[in-house]
C-alpha positions in Angstrom: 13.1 3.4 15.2 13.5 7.4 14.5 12.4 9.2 11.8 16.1 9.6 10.1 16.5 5.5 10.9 13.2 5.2 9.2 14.0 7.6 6.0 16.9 4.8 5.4 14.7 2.4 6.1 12.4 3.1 3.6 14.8 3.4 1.0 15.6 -0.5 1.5 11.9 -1.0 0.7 11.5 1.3 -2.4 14.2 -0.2 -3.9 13.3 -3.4 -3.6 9.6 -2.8 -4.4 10.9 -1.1 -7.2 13.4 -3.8 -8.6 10.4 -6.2 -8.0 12.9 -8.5 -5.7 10.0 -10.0 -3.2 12.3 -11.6 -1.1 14.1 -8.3 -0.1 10.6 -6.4 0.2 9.3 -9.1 1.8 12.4 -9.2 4.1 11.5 -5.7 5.6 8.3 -7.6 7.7 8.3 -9.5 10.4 7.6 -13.0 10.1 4.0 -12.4 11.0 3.7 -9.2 9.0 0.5 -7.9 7.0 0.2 -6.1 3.7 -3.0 -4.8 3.2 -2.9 -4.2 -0.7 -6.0 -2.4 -2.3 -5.9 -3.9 -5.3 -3.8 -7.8 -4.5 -6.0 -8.0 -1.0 -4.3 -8.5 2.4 -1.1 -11.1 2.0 -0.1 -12.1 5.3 3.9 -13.9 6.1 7.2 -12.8 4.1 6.4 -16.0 1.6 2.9 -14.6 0.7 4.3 -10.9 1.0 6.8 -11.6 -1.9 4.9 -14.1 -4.2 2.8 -10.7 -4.0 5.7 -7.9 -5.1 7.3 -10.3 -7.9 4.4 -12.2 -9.1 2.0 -10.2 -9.0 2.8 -6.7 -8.9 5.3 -6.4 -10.9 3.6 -8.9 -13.5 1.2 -5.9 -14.0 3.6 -3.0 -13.6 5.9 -3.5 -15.7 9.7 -3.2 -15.8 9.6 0.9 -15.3 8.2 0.8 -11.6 8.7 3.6 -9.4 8.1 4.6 -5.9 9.0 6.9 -3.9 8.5 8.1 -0.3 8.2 11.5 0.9 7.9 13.4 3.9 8.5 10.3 6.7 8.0 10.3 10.2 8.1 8.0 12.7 7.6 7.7 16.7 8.7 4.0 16.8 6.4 1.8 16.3 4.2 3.8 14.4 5.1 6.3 10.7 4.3 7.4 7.9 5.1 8.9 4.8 3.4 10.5 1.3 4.3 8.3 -1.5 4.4 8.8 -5.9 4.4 5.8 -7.8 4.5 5.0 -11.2 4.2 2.4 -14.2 3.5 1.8 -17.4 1.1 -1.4 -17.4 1.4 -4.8 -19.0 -2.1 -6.1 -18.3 -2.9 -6.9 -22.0 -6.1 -4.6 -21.9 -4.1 -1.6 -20.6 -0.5 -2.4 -21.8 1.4 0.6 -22.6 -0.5 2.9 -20.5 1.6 5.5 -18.0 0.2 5.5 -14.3 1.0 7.9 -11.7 -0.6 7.6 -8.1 0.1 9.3 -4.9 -0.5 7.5 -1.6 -0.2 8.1 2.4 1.3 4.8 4.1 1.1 3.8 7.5 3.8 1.5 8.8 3.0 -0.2 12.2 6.7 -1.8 13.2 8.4 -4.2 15.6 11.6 -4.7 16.1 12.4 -2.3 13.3 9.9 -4.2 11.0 7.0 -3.8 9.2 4.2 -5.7 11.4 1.1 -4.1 9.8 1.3 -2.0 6.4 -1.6 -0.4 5.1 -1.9 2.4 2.5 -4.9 4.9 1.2 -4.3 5.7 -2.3 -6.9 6.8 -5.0 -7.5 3.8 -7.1 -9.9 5.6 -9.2 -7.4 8.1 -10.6 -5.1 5.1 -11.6 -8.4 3.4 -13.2 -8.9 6.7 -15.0 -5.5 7.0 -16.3 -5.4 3.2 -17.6 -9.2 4.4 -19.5 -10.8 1.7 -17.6 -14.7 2.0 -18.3 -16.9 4.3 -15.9 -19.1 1.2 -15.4 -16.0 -0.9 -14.5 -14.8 1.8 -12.5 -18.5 2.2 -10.5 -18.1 -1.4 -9.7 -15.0 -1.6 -8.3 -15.6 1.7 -6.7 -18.1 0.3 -4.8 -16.5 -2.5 -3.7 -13.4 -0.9 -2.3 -16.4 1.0 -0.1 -17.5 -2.2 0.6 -14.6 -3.2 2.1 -13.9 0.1 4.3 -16.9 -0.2 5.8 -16.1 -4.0 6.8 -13.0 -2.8 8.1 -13.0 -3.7 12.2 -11.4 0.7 12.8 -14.1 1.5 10.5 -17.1 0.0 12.2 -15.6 0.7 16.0 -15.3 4.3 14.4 -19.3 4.5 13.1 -20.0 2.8 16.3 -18.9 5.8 18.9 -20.8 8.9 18.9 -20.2 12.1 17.1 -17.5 13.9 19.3 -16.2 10.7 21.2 -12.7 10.0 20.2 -11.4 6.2 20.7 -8.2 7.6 22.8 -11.3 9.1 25.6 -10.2 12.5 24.7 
């Protein structure tokens, strides 16, 4: 895939995202495909991919969902684009409350699907805009370190020395 094939591409899976339809979202992965969801954890196959976007997502998000992606580029098996998204949540303790986040997303693709997706976005400012408490917040904070830490890239990165690069360069 190109970079113009992938800026349609991407269009197909905003929309659906957006219209909460998990079988079309979940229909831009590959059988196999991973994604890695900071919030809903890792959901691995289309079936677990969608019973994410509909039913759980968009449980929380609301009917006024946005997202939109910026900036693409891809090389062919590997892009990437800068993401806004937005919502207005229905959790009952936040309900009402506007959200905007931006977000960088890496696509990892086969056969002009997604085989790996994987996203940094800052939950905090989200948590901030919903009012969740600052001890709440410290909590899960710490537990989305936690898990970057865990991560096998992160721990191959902290394991090389300061100036080695994992390509040998």
């Amino acid at each position: 895939m190109n970079t113009p094939e992938f800026r349609e591409f991407l269009k197909r899976f905003s929309s659906a995202a957006e219209a909460g339809d998990g079988e079309a979202f979940a229909a831009c992965f590959t059988e196999d495909g991973i994604y890695h969801d900071y919030v809903y954890g890792d959901h691995q196959g289309r079936a677990e991919i969608a019973h994410m976007m509909s039913d759980q997502f968009h449980r929380d998000a609301g009917e006024d969902y946005r997202w939109e992606m910026f900036d693409p580029i891809c090389d062919g098996n590997l892009a990437y684009a800068w993401s806004l998204s937005s919502f207005t949540s229905t959790v009952p303790e936040f309900a009402g409350k506007r959200v905007v986040i931006d977000g960088m997303s890496r696509f990892e693709l086969r056969d002009g699907l997604i085989s790996d997706y994987r996203e940094s976005v800052n939950g905090g400012v989200a948590m901030a805009q919903l009012g969740v408490q600052p001890e709440r917040l410290a909590k899960v904070c710490a537990k989305w370190g936690r898990m970057l830490i865990e991560q096998p890239e992160t721990k191959e990165y902290l394991a090389r020395s300061k100036g080695s690069w994992k390509d040998g360069t």
